[in-house]
C-alpha positions in Angstrom: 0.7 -15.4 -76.8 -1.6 -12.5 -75.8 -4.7 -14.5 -76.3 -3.5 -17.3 -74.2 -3.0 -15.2 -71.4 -6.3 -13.7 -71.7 -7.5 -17.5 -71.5 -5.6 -18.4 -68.5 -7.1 -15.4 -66.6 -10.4 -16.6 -67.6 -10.1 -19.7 -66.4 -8.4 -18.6 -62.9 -11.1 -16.2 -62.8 -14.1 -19.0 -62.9 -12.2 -21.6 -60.8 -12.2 -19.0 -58.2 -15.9 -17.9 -58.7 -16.6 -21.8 -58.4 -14.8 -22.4 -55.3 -16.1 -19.3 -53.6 -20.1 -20.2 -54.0 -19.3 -23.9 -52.8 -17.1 -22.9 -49.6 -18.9 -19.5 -49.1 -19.6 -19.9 -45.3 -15.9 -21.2 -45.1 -14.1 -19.2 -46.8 -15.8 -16.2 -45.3 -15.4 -17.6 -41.7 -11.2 -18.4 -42.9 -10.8 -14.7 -44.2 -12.7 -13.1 -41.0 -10.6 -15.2 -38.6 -7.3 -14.7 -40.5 -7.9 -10.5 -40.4 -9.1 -10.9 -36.5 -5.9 -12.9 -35.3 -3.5 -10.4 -37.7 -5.1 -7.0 -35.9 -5.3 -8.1 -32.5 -2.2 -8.4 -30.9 -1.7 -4.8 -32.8 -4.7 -3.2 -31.4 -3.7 -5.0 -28.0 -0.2 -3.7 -28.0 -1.5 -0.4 -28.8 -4.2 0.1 -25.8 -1.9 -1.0 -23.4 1.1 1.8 -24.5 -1.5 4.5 -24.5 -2.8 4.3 -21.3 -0.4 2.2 -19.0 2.0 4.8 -19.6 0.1 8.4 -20.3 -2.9 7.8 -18.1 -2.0 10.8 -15.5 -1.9 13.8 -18.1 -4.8 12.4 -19.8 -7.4 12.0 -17.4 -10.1 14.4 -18.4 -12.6 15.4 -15.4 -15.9 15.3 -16.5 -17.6 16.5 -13.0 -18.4 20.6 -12.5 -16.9 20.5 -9.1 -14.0 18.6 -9.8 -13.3 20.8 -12.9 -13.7 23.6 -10.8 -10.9 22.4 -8.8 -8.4 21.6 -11.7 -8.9 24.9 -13.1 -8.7 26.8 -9.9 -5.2 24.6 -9.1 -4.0 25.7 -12.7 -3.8 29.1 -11.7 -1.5 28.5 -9.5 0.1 25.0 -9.9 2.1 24.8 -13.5 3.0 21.7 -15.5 1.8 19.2 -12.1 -1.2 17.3 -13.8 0.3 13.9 -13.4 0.6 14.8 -9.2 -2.5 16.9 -9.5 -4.5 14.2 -10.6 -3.2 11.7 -8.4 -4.3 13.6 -5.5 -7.6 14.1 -6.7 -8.2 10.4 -7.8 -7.3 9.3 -3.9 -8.9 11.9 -2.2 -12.0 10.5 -4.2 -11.1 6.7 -3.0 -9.2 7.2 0.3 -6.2 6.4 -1.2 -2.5 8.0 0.1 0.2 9.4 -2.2 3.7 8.3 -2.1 5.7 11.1 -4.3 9.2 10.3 -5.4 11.9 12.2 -7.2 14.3 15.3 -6.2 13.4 18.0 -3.3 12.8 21.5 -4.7 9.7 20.7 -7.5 6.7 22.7 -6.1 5.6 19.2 -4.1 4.7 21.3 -0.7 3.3 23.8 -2.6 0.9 22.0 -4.6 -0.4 19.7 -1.4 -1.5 23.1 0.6 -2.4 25.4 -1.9 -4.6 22.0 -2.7 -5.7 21.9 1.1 -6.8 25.5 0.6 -8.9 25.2 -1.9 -11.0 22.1 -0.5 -10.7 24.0 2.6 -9.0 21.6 5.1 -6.6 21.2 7.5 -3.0 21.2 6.4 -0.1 19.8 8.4 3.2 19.6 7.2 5.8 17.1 8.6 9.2 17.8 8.1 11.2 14.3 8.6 14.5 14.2 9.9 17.0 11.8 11.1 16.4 13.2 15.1 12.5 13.3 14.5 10.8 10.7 17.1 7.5 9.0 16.9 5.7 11.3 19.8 6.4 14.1 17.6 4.3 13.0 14.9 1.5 11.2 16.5 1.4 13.4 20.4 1.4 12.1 23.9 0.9 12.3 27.1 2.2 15.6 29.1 2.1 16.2 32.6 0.2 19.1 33.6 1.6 21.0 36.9 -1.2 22.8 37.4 -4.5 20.0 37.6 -1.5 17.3 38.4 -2.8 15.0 35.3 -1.6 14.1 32.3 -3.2 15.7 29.5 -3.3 14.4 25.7 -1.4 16.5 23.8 -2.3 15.7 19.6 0.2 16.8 17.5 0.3 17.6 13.3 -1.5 14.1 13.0 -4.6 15.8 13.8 -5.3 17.3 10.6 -7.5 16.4 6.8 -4.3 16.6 4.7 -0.3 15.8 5.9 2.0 16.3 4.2 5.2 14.1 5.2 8.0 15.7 3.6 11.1 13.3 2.5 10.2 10.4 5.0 12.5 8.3 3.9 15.2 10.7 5.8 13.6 9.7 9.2 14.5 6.2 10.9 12.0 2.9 10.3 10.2 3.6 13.7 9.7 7.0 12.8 7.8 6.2 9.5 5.9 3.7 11.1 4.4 5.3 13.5 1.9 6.7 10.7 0.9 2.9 10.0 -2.4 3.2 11.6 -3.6 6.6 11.0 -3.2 5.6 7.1 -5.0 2.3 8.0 -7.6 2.7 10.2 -7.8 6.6 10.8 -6.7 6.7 14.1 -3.9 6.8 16.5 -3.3 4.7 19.9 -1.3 6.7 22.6 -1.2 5.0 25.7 -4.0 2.7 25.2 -6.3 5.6 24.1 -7.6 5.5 20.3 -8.1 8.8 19.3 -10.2 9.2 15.3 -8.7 11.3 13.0 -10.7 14.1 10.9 -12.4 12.9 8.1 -11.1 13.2 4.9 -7.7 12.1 5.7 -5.3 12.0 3.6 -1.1 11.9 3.7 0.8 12.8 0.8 4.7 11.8 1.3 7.6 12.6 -0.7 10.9 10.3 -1.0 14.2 11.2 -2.1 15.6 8.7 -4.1 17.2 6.0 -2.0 21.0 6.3 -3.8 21.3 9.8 -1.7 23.2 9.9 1.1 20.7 9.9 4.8 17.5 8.0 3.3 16.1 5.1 5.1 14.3 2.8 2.7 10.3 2.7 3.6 9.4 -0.5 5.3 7.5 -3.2 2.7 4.5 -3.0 5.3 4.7 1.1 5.2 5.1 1.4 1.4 1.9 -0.8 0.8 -0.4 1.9 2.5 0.2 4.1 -0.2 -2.4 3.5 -3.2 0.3 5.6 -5.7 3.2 5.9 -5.9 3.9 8.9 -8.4 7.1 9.8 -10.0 7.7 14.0 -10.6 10.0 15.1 -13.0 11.9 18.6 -14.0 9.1 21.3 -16.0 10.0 21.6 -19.9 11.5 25.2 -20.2 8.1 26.8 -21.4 6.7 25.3 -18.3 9.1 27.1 -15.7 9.0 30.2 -17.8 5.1 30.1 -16.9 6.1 29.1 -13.3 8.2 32.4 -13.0 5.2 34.3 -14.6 3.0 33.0 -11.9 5.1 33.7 -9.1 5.5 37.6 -9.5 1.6 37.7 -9.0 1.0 35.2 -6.5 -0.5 35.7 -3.0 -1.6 32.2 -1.1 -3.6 33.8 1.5 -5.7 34.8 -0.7 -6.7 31.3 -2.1 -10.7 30.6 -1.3 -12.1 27.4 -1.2 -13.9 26.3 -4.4 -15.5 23.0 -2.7 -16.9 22.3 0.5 -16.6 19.4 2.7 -20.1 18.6 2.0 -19.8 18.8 -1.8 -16.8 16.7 -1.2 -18.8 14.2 0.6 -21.3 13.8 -2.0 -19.1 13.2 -4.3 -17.3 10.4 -2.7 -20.6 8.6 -1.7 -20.8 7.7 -5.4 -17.8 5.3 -5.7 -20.0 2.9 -3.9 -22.5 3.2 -7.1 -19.7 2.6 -9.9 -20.6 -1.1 -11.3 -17.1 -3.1 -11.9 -18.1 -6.7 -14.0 -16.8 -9.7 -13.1 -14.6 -9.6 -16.8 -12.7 -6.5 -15.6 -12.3 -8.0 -11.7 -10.8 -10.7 -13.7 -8.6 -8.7 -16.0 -7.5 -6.8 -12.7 -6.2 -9.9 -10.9 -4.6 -11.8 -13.7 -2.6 -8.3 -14.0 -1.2 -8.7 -10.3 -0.9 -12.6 -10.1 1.5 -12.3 -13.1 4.1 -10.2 -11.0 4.0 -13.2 -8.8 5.3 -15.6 -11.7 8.9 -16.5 -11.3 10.9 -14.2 -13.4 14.4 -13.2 -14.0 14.0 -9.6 -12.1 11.7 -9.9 -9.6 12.1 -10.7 -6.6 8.9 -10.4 -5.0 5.5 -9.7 -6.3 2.5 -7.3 -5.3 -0.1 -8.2 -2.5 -4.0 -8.8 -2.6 -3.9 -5.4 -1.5 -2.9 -4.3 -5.1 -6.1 -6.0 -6.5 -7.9 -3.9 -4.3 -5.7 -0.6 -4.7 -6.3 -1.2 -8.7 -10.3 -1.2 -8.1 -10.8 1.7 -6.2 -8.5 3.4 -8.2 -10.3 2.3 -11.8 -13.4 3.2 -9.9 -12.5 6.6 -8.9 -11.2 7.1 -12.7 -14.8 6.1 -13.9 -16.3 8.3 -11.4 -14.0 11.3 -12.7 -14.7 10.4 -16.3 -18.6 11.0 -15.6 -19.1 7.1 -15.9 -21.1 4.5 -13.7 -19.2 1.8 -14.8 -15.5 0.8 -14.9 -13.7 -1.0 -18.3 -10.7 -1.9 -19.3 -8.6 1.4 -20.1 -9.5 2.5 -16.4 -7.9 -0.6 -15.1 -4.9 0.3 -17.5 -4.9 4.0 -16.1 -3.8 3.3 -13.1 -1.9 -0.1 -12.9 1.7 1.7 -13.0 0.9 4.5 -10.2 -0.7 1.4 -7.9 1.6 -1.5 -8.4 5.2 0.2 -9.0 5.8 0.4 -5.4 5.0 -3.1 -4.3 6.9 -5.3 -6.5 10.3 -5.8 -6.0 13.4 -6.0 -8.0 16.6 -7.9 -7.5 20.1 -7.3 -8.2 20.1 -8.3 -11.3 17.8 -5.9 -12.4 19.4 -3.2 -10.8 22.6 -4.2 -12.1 20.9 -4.2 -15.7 19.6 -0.8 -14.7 16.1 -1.7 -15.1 13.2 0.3 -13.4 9.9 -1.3 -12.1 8.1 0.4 -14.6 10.1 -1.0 -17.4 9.7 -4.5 -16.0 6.1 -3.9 -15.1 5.1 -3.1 -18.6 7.3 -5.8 -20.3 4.3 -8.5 -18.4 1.5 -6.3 -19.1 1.7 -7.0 -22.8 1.3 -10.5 -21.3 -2.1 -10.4 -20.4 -4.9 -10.0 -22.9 -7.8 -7.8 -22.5 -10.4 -10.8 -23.6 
């Protein structure tokens, strides 16, 4: 019995052997091809978690200045690197901040002490039910004395605003800062008047199920290139931020980059190279929110596209790269396309967030 086993393996053995030298090129070809479609879709799924969902306490800044600034902000800013380097990526592209969660988590804070250390002009905009569109932009006021009218600019004029809860202000209140996040400028009575360059608006939103908010206009809430969502500090985190505050003094905050530095900087976003694959990759991620699908309702804009280019180009520039891939894309699809699609009731009913939905297609669309 033992001998004819011996045999049979033998035989198996050389059949094999045979087989293998007369299909070689095939068989190798059916084994490579078999591994390649078993590990893709696990590789895939596996890219797309890491950075679709982690990219904003990731991001590592490869540039001294921009380092510098991190570090300097840590001193005084604790467990904010998602908002932190938000701000940073869209001060680098242009971009504008939409911040949502609960009042009372450092948001003001970290937008001037930030001002301060870039050393610009910081406005803050409190928005209330009462607040009217003149108060935001200026006007005209009648001077007495020369018997004119004289134009009168109000916090608008400034490099960094800070709009704090605008969704408690009416429609026409928030949309009177349509074209200075646009176009830079304001129009009062017929006169455009340029705003101070960099510009920038950070704006914070309570959520919509509290009592007094006014949901942002779809035209309003597509100016913003993030929308970033803030969360409580772990407990070590506001231990630290009790720490910090016993020994903190804000006037005393120097810059650490000038507006020239700042300049430079920018003026290489036009250099990053973005191929035609990853242009590709970074539409068929947008058209697919468009699809018909059980919880949306409607699906991002061309602006999108766009957002999600400038963005994965100011994420190459941070990373100390000339080019843009894949992962950059992934970095910041969440923070650029959460706010402009929308869900319907069924989703809300179901309790579903953007995010959630958003992600769900992502693992839709391949990388090749």
């Amino acid at each position: 019995m033992r001998t004819l086993i011996i045999l049979l393996f033998l035989v198996i053995t050389i059949v094999a052997v045979v087989l293998f030298m007369f299909f070689k090129d095939d068989s190798k070809h059916f084994f490579t091809l078999f591994h390649t479609q078993k590990k893709l879709p696990e590789l895939h799924h596996k890219i797309d978690t890491k950075f679709f969902e982690q990219w904003l306490e990731t991001l590592d800044f490869h540039s001294p200045e921009l380092k510098q600034l991190k570090e300097a902000l840590h001193h005084h800013i604790i467990w904010m690197d998602g908002l932190i380097n938000a701000i940073i990526i869209n001060i680098l592209c242009g971009g504008h901040v939409l911040v949502e969660w609960f009042p009372w988590l450092a948001k003001t804070k970290t937008i001037h002490i930030f001002a301060q250390l870039l050393g610009l002009d910081f406005k803050r905009i409190q928005f209330t039910p009462d607040l009217l569109p003149a108060d935001i932009l200026g006007g005209e006021i009648y001077n007495s004395k020369s018997q004119e009218f004289d134009t009168k600019m109000w916090p608008i004029m400034a490099n960094i605003i800070l709009a704090d809860e605008i969704n408690r202000a009416t429609p026409k209140v928030q949309s009177a800062l349509l074209e200075a996040m646009q176009e830079h400028q304001v129009t009062i009575w017929g006169t455009t008047h340029k705003l101070p360059e960099p510009f920038f608006v950070l704006a914070t939103q309570n959520p919509i199920e509290q009592e007094w908010t006014y949901p942002l206009p779809e035209a309003q809430i597509d100016r913003f290139l993030f929308k970033v969502l803030v969360h409580y500090p772990s407990l070590a985190d506001e231990k630290m931020i009790l720490d910090t505050m016993e020994k903190e003094a804000l006037t005393k905050i120097k810059p650490v980059i000038s507006h020239s530095q700042l300049v430079n900087i920018k003026k290489h976003i036009d250099d990053i190279i973005i191929s035609d694959e990853v242009k590709h990759y970074i539409t068929r991620l947008t058209s697919i929110t468009r699809k018909e699908h059980e919880y949306i309702l409607y699906g991002t804009s061309p602006r999108g596209s766009i957002g999600l280019m400038l963005a994965s180009k100011a994420v190459a520039l941070a990373e100390g790269r000339t080019y843009v891939t894949h992962e950059d894309v992934q970095r910041v699809a969440l923070p650029v396309l959460r706010h402009r699609v929308i869900l319907n009731y069924q989703a809300k009913l179901s309790g579903l967030s953007e995010d959630q939905v958003l992600l769900e297609l992502f693992e839709e669309v391949k990388l090749v």
